[in-house]
N, C-alpha and C positions, 0 to 999 in steps of 0.2 A: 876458532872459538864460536864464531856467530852459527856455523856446521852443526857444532857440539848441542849450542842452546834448542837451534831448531829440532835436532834430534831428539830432544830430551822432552821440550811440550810436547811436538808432536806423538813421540812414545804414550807418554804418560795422559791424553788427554785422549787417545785410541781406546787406551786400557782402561784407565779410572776416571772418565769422564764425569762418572754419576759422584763418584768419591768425591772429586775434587771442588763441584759444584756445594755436593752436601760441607762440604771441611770448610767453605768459603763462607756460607752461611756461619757456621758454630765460632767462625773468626771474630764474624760480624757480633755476636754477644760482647755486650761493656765489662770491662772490669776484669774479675780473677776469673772469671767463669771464663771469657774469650782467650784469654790467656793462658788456662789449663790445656784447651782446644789444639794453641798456639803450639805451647811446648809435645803435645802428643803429634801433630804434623810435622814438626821440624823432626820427632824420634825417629820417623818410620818413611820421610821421604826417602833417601839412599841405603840406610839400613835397610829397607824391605830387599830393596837387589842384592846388599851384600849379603846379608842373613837367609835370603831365599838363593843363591851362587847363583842366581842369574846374571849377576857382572860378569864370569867369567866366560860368558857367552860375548858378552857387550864388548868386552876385554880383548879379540878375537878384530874387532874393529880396528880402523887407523884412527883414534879416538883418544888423545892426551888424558892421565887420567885427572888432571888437575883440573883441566876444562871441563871435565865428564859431574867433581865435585863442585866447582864454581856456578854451573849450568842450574843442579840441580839444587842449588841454593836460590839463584834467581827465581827460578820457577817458586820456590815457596814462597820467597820475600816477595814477588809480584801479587801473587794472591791473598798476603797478607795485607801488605799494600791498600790493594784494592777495598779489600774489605775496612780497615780501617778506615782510610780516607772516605770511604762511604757512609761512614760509623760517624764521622766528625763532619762531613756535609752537614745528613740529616738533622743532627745535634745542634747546628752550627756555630760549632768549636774550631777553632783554625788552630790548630796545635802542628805546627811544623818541624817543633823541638820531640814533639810527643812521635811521631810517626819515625823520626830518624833514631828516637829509643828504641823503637819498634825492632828495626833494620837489625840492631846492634843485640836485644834481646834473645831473636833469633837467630845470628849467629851463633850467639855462645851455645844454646841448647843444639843446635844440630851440628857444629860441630863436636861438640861433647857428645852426640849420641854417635856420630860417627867415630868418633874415638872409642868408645865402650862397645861398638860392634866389631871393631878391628880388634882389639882383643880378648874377643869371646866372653864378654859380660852380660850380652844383650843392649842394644841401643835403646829401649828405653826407660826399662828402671833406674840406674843412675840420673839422669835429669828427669824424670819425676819426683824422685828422692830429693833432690837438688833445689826442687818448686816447692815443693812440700816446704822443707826448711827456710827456702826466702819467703814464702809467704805466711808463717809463724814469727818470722826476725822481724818482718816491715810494718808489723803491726807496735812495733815502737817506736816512739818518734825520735828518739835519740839515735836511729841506724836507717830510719824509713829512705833517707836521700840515699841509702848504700845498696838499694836490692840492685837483683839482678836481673830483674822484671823490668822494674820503670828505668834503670840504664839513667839514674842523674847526676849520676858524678864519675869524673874523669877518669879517676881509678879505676872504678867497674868499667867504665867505657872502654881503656889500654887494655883490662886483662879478657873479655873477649875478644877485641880484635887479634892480641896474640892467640888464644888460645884458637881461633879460626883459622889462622893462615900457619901456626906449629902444625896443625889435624891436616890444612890442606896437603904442607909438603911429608907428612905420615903418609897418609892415602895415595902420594905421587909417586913414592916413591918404593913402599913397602912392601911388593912384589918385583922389584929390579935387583937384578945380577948384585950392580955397584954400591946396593943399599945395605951394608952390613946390621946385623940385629942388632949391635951395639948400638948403631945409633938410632934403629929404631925404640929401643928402649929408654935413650935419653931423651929423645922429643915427646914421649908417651910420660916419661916421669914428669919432665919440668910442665908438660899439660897440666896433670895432675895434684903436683903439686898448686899450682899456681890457683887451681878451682879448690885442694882444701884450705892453702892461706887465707883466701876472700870467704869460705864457707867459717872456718875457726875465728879471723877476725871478726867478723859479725855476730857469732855466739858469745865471745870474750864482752866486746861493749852492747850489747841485750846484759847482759849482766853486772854491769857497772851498776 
């Protein structure tokens, strides 16, 4: 694993050093504005490999593909990280409830964008669609603790961490001999599902 990670900054910080610098900056913006930023880097960290078939180069490695998705997760959450916590320095807000929203935020949109690249939807219109609508819902105060941005309540909390670790064993396993389509289709529905129940509940009380 720790192989996998080095390989992955080291990659990506050869290639898109200028990117990554510049994405760290637009993190660092408060509010929706960082947070658009946010969810457009989590769409296009591993989707860019899978969507460009440059994984199946990577893939050619002794390289777990779970670690390869875990990896490239850290890599984002470290420079969100950063950027936040630089954000609440400056500020000086010590928000340590706010930072671990953070974490969990971007879970959910990258792996949902890696779910929407596996099959063939594009990784990131669905969770820009998905922003779009949380940030129209949380503009009520009757649902505001339910987005999927600010990550403040339990529920939102469980259904990204499932729908990250459903996407991670999709992607682990979704090119092996022993992975029948059958059940890749079941971990790709109950994904889905689970992102439109929290999408539709939310609509349902906006409208109460």
């Amino acid at each position: 694993m720790i192989k996998t990670i080095r390989f992955v900054f080291e990659k990506e910080f050869r290639q898109r050093s200028y990117y990554l610098i510049f994405i760290s900056i637009l993190l660092f913006l408060p509010n929706d504005l960082g947070n658009l930023f946010a969810v457009v880097f989590a769409s296009t960290l591993l989707t860019r490999e899978i969507e460009n078939k440059n994984y199946s180069l990577i893939a050619t490695l002794p390289i777990s593909r779970m670690d390869f998705y875990l990896s490239y997760y850290i890599l984002g959450a470290s420079l969100l990280l950063f950027s936040k916590a630089l954000y609440f320095g400056i500020t000086k807000n010590s928000d340590l409830i706010g930072l671990l929203g953070s974490l969990l935020f971007f879970a959910f949109f990258y792996s949902l964008s890696v779910l929407s690249s596996i099959k063939g939807l594009g990784g990131i219109y669905i969770p820009i669609s998905i922003w779009l609508v949380d940030l129209f819902l949380k503009s009520n105060d009757m649902i505001k603790n339910y987005s999927l941005v600010t990550q403040k309540n339990i529920f939102i909390n469980l259904i990204s961490l499932f729908l990250f670790f459903s996407v991670m064993i999709i992607f682990h396993f979704s090119d092996s001999s022993n992975y029948t389509k059958n059940k890749n289709k079941l971990f790709t529905i109950i994904g889905l599902v689970f992102v439109l129940i929290i999408v539709t509940w939310l609509i349902t009380n906006s409208l109460r």
